[in-house]
C-alpha positions in Angstrom: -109.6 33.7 2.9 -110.3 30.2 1.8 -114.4 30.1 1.4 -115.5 30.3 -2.1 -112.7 30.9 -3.8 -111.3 29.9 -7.4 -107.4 28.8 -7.0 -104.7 28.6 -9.3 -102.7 25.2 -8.8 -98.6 25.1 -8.6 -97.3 23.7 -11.8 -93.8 23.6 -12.4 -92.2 25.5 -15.4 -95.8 27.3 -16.3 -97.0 29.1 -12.5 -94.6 32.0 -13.1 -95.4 35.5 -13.1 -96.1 36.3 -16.4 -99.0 33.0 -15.9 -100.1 34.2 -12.5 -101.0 37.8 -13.7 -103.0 36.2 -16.6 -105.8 33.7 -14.3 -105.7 37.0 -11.8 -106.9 39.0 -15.3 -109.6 36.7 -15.8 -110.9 36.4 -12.0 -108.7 33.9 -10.1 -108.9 35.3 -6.5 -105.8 33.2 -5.7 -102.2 31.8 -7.3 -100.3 29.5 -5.9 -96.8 29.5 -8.0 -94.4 26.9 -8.7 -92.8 24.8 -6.7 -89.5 26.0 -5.5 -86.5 23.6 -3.3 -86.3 25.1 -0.3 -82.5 24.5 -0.3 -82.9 26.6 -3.8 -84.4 29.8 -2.4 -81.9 30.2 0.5 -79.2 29.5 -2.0 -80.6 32.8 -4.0 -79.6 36.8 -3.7 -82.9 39.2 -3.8 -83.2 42.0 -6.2 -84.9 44.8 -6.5 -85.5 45.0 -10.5 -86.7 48.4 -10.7 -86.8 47.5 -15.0 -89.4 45.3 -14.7 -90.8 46.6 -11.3 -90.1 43.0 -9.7 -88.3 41.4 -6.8 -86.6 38.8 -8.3 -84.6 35.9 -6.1 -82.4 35.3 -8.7 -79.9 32.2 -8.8 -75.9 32.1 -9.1 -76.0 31.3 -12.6 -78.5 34.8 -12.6 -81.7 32.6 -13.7 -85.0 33.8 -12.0 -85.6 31.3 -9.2 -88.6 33.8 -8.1 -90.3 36.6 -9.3 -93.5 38.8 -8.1 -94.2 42.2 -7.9 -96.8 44.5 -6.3 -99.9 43.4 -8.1 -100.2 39.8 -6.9 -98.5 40.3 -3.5 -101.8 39.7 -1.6 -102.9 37.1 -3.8 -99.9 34.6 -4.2 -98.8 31.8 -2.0 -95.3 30.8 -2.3 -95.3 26.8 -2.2 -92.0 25.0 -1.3 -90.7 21.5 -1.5 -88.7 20.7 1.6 -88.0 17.7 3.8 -86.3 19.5 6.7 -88.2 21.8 9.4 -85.7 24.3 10.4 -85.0 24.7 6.4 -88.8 25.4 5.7 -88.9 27.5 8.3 -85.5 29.9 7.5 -87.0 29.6 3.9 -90.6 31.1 4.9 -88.8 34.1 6.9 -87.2 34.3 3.9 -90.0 35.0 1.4 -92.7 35.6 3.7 -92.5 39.7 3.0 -93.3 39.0 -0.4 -96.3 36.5 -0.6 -99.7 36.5 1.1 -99.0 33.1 2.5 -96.5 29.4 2.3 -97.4 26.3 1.0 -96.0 23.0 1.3 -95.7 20.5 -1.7 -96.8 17.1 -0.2 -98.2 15.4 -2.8 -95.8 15.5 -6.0 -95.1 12.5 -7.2 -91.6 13.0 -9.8 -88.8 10.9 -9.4 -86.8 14.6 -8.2 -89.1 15.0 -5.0 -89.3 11.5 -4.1 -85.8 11.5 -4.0 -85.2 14.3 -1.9 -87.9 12.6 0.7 -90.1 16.0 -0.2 -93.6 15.7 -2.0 -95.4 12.9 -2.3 -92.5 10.9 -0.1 -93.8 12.4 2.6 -97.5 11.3 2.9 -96.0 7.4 4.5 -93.9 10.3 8.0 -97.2 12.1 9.5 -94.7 12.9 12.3 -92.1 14.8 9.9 -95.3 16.4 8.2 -96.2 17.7 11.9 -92.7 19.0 12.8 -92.7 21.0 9.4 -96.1 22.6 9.4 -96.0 23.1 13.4 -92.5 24.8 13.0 -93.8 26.8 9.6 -97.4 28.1 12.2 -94.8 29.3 14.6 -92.7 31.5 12.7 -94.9 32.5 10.3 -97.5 35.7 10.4 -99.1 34.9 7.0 -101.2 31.8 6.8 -99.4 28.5 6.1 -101.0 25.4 3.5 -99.9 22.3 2.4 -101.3 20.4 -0.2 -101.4 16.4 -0.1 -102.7 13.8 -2.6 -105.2 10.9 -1.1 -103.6 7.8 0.0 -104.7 4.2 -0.7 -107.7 4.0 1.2 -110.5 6.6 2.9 -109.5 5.8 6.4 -105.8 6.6 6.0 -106.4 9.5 4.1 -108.8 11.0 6.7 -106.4 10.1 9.6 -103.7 11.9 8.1 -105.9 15.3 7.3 -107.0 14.9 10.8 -102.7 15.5 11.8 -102.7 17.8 9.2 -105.8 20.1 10.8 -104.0 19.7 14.2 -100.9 21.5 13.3 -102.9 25.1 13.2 -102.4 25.4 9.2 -105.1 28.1 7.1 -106.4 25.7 4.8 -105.7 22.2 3.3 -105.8 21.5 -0.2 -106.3 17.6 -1.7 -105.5 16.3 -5.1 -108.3 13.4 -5.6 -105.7 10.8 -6.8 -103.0 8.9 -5.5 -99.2 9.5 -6.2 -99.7 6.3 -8.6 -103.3 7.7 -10.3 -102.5 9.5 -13.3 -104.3 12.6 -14.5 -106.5 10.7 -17.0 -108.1 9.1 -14.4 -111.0 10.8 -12.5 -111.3 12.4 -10.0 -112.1 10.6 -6.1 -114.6 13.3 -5.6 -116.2 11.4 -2.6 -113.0 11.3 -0.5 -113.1 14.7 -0.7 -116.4 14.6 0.8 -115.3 12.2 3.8 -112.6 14.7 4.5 -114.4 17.8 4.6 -116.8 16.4 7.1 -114.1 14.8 9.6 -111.7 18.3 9.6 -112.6 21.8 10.6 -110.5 23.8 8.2 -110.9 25.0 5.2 -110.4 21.8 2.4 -109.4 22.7 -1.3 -110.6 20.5 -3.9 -108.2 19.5 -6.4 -107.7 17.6 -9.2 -110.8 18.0 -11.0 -110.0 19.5 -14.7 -111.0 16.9 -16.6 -114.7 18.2 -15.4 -113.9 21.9 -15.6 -114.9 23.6 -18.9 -116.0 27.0 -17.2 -116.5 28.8 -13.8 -119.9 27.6 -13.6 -118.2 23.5 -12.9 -116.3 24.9 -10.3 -118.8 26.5 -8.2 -121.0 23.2 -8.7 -118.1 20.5 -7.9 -117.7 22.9 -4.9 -121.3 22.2 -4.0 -121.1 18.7 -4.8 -118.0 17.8 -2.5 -118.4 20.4 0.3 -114.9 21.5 -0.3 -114.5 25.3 0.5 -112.2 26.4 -2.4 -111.3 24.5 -5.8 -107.7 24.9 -7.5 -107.3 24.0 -10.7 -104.1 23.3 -13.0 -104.6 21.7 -16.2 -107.7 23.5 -17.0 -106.3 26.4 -16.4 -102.9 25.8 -18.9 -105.3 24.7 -21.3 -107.2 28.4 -21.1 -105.9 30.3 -18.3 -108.7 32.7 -18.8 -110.8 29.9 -17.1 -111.7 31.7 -14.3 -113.8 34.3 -16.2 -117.5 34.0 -15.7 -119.7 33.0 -16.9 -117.5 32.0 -19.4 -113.9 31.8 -20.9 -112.0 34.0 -23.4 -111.3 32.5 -26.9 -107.7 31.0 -26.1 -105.9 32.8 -28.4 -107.4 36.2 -26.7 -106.1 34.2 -23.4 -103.0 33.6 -24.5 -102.2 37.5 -26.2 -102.8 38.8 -22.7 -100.2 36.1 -21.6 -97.9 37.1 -23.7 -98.5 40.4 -22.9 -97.3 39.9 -19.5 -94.5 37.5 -20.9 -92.7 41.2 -22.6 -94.1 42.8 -19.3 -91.7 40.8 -17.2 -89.2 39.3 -19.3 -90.7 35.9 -19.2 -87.5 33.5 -20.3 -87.4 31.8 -24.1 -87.6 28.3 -22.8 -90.7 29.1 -20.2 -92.7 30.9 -23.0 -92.2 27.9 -25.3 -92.9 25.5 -22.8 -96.4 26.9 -21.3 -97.4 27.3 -24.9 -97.2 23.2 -25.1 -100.6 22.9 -24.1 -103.0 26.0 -25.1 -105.7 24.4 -27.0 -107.1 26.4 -29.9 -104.4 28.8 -29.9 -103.1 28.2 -33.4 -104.1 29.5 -36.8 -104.0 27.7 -39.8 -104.2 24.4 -38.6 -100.4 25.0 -37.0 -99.4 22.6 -33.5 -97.6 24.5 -31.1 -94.3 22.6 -32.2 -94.5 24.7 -35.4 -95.1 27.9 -33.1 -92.1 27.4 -31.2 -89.5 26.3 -33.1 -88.2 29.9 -33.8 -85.5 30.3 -31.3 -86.1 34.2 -31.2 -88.8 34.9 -28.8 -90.0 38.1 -31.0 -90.7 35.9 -33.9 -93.1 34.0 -31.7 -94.6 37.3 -30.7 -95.2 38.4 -34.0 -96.9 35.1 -34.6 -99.6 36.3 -32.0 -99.5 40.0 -33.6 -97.5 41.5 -30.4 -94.1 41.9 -32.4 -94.9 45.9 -32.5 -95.5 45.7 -28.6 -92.5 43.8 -28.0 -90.2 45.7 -29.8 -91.6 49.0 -28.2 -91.3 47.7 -24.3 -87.7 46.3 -25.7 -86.7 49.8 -26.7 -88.1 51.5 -23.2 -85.3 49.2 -21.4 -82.1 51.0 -20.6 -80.6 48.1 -18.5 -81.6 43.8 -17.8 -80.9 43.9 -14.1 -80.7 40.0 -14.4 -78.5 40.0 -17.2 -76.1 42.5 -15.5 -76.5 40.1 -11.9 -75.2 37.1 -14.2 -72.5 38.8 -16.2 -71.3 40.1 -12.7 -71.3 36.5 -11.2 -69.9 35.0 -14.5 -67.0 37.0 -13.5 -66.5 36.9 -10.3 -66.0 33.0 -10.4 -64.1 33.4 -13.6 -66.6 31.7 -15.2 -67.3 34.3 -18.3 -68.9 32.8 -21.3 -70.3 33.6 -24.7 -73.9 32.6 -25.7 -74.6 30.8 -28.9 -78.0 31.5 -30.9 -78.6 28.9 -33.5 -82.0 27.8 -34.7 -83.0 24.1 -33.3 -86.0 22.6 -34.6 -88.0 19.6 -33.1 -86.4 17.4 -35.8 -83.0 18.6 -35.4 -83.3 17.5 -31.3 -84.6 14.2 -32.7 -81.5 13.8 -34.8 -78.8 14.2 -31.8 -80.3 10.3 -31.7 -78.4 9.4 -34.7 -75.0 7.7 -34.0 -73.1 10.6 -36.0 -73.8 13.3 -33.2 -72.7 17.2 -32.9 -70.7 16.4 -30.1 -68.7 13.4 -31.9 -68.4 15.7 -35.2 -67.1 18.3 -33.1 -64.3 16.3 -31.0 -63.0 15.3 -34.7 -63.0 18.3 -36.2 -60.9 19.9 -33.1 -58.8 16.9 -32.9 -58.1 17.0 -36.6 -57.4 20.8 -36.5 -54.9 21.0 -33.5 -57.3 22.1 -30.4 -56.9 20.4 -27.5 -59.9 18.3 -26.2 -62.9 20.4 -25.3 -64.9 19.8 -22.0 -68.6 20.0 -21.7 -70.7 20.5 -18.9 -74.5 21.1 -17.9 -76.8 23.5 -15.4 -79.9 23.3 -15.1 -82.9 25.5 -13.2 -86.1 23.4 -12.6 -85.0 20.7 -14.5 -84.1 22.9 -17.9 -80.9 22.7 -18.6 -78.3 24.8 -20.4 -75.2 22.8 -22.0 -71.7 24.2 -22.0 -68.8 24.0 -24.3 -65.0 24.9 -23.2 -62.3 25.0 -25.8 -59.4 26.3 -24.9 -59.6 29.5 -22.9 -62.9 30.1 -24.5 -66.1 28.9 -23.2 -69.9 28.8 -24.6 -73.2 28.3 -23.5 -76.2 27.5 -25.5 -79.5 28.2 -23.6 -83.2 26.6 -24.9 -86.3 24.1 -23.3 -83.6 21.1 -23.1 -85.0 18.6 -20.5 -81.7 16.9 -20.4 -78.0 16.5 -20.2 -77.2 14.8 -23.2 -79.4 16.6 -25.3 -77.8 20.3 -23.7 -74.6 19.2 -24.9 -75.3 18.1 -28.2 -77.0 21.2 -28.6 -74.3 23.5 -28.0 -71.9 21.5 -29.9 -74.1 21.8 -32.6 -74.8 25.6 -32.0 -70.6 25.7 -32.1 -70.4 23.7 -35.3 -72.4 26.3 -37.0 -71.1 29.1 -35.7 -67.7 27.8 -37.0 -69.4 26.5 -40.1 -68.3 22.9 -39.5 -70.6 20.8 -41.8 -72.9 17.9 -39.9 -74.9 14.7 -41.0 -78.3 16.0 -42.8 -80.3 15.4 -40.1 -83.8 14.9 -42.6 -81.6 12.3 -45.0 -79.0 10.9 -42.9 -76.4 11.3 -45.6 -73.4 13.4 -44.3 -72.2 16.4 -45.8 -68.7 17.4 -46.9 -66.8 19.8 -45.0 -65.1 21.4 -47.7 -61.4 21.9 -47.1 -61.2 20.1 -43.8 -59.9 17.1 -43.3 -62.4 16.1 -40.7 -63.5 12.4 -40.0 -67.4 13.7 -40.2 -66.5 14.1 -44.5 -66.7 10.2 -44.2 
C-alpha cells in the first residue's frame, strides 16, 4: 500500500474534500486530510448528507469538522492530533468506517499543538508515542501511520524511527526538517536515507517541495533517498494537479476543477478564500489573489473562474443544506438563535480595525448614546477561524469570514452591524471620520 506511491500531505485549512478530490483527479494515489483534535472528533454528531452525498462529522456550532464520501473512501487517511492513548484509540473506532487508514500528527510544530503536548511536543516522550500507536495497532483493522519530523541529530532520529517501527504501524512518514527548520530551508534528504536503511517499514519522504516541479522529481527523489512513497504539501497547494504525469495542468485549469468540487460539496467561504492564497498563476490580468477574494460572495469568486453558470445551476438542484438545518436546530436548542450579517470586508478595511477609532468603539457609542444597553461580544472558532458575535439586547448576530483572530472577529461584526444599521465609521482609506447625520454619536467627532 505504501511502495511507489505519490501522497497528498495534511495541511490544515486546505486538505478538505473539495482539495482531496482535486490531487485524486490528477493521479494522487493517496490523501491524507487535515489534521483534526481528537477531543474535536468525539465531540462531533455524524451525518448522513444525502445533498451533497457526504458523511459529514459536523460540530455544535454545525461547522464541518469532517467530510468524505464514497469516492475517496479507500484512498484517505484520517490523521489526528492527540496526546492521550485511550482518546486516539475511541477516536479511530470512531472514524475508522470511513477512511482507509489513521494517522498520527507527530511532527507539527504551531504554538496550538505544542500546547496541547500533541505534534511536534511529542518527538522529546518515545514512551507516550509507543502507548498511542501500540494502543491505535490493537484496535484498529485499517493500517495505522504517524508522521514525525527529524530531530537534532541522525542518531536520535534513527533511534526514535527504530520505536516507532516496533509498535506494528503500516508505514512511517518523515518531514526532513526539524520543528525549528522552516520551509525555506532544504530538505535533510540524507537522513532520510539513514532511516530507510535502519527500519523495515515502509518510510515516506516528506518535505521536499521546494524540489518538486513535476511527477518526474518525485519518482527520482524517491530513488535518490530509498524512501518507499513521497508526500508532498506545498507543491501540491501551489498546483494541486501536481501529480499528473508527465506533467502538470496550467493552474488555473487546476484550480476550475477545484472549484468545481468546492460547489460539488459546499466547500465553506472562508476555506475557498483561504486555499486560493497560494495558487500560483491562477490569476488574469496581472490580479493577486487578495483582489480575487475580497468579494465576500462566494458566486462572485466563481464567476471570476467562469463557473458562476455551474454554481448557480448545482445551487438551484438543492432542495435542503443538511448542515445549515443541523446548526439552525442546535442554535435553538441551546437558545442560542442568531442572525448572520453579510457585509463586504476588503483586505484594507481588516487593516483599518488597527486604527484607534475601531467598529467596536464606534458602535458602544452609538448604542450608549441611543439608549441600548451595553452589548456583549463573543468569539468561536473551528481550526483556528473564527466567527465574532454581537448581542444587543435580545437580539444576537454573527458575522462569519477567514478571521484568524479574536479581536479582528469582533471588529468585524461590529462593523458588519454598523452598516446594517447605517451608522457612519472613520474612512478607513483617509482616516478622516464621517458624520453620522442626525445622531448624536461621539464617532461625529
Amino acid at each position: 500500500m505504501f511502495t511507489g506511491k505519490y501522497i497528498l500531505s495534511p495541511m490544515v485549512r486546505v486538505g478538505g474534500l473539495p482539495f482531496r478530490l482535486t490531487c485524486l483527479h490528477y493521479g494522487a494515489d493517496l490523501v491524507y486530510a487535515e489534521e483534526v483534535i481528537a477531543h474535536r472528533l468525539l465531540k462531533s454528531t455524524k451525518v448522513i448528507n444525502e445533498t451533497l452525498g457526504t458523511v459529514d462529522f459536523l460540530d455544535e456550532d454545525g461547522g464541518v469538522c469532517f467530510r468524505t464520501t464514497s469516492e475517496e473512501s479507500d484512498k484517505v487517511f484520517f490523521q489526528m492530533g492527540v496526546s492521550d492513548p485511550e482518546v486516539a484509540a475511541q477516536a479511530a473506532l470512531m472514524i475508522e468506517p470511513h477512511v482507509a487508514g489513521i494517522d498520527v500528527n507527530m511532527g507539527c510544530p504551531k504554538d496550538y499543538s505544542i500546547k496541547g503536548n500533541m505534534g511536534a511536543a511529542l518527538l522529546s516522550q518515545p514512551d507516550l508515542i509507543k502507548k498511542i500507536l501500540c494502543k491505535l495497532v490493537s484496535v484498529c483493522s485499517k493500517p495505522v501511520t504517524c508522521k514525525i519530523r527529524i530531530l537534532k541529530t541522525e542518531e536520535a532520529t534513527v533511534a526514535l524511527c527504530k520505536e516507532i517501527a516496533s509498535t506494528g504501524i503500516a508505514a512511517l512518514t518523515v518531514h526532513g526538517r526539524t520543528r525549528y527548520t522552516r520551509s525555506s530551508h532544504a530538505c535533510n534528504y540524507d537522513i532520510i536515507k539513514a532511516i530507510k536503511a535502519q527500519i523495515t517499514i515502509p518510510v515516506i519522504l516528506n518535505g521536499a517541495s521546494l524540489d518538486i516541479t513535476n511527477k518526474g522529481d518525485m519518482t527520482g527523489l524517491m530513488k535518490e533517498t530509498g524512501a518507499d512513497s513521497i508526500m508532498v504539501a506545498r507543491a501540491a497547494w501551489y498546483n494541486p494537479s501536481i501529480f499528473r504525469d508527465p506533467e502538470p495542468a496550467p493552474v488555473r485549469e487546476a484550480v476550475q476543477t477545484f472549484m468545481r468540487y468546492c460547489i460539488d460539496y459546499n466547500c465553506s467561504l472562508h476555506i475557498l478564500k483561504y486555499t486560493m492564497g497560494k495558487f500560483r498563476g491562477a490569476f488574469k490580468d496581472g490580479a493577486t489573489s487578495l483582489e480575487v477574494t475580497r468579494h465576500i460572495e462566494a458566486k462572485l469568486i466563481y464567476q471570476y473562474f467562469g463557473l458562476g453558470d455551474y454554481y448557480d445551476e448545482v445551487k438551484s438542484r438543492r432542495s435542503d443544506n443538511i448542515q445549515e438545518e443541523f446548526q439552525r436546530n442546535k442554535r435553538q436548542k441551546l437558545g442560542q438563535d442568531y442572525k448572520i450579517l453579510e457585509e463586504e470586508l476588503t483586505p484594507p478595511i481588516l487593516q483599518s480595525f488597527r486604527s484607534k477609532i475601531a467598529p467596536k468603539q464606534i458602535l458602544n457609542q452609538w448604542l450608549e448614546i441611543n439608549g441600548f444597553t451595553k452589548p456583549t461580544f463573543w468569539t468561536t472558532d473551528s481550526n483556528r477561524i473564527f466567527t465574532g458575535f454581537l448581542k444587543i439586547d435580545n437580539d444576537t448576530f454573527a458575522m462569519e469570514g477567514n478571521f484568524k483572530n479574536k479581536k479582528t472577529a469582533i471588529q468585524a461584526v461590529s462593523y458588519a452591524y454598523c452598516m446594517k444599521q447605517n451608522i457612519e465609521l472613520r474612512h478607513y482609506k483617509t482616516g478622516s471620520r464621517t458624520k453620522c447625520g442626525d445622531c448624536k454619536c461621539k464617532s461625529e467627532g
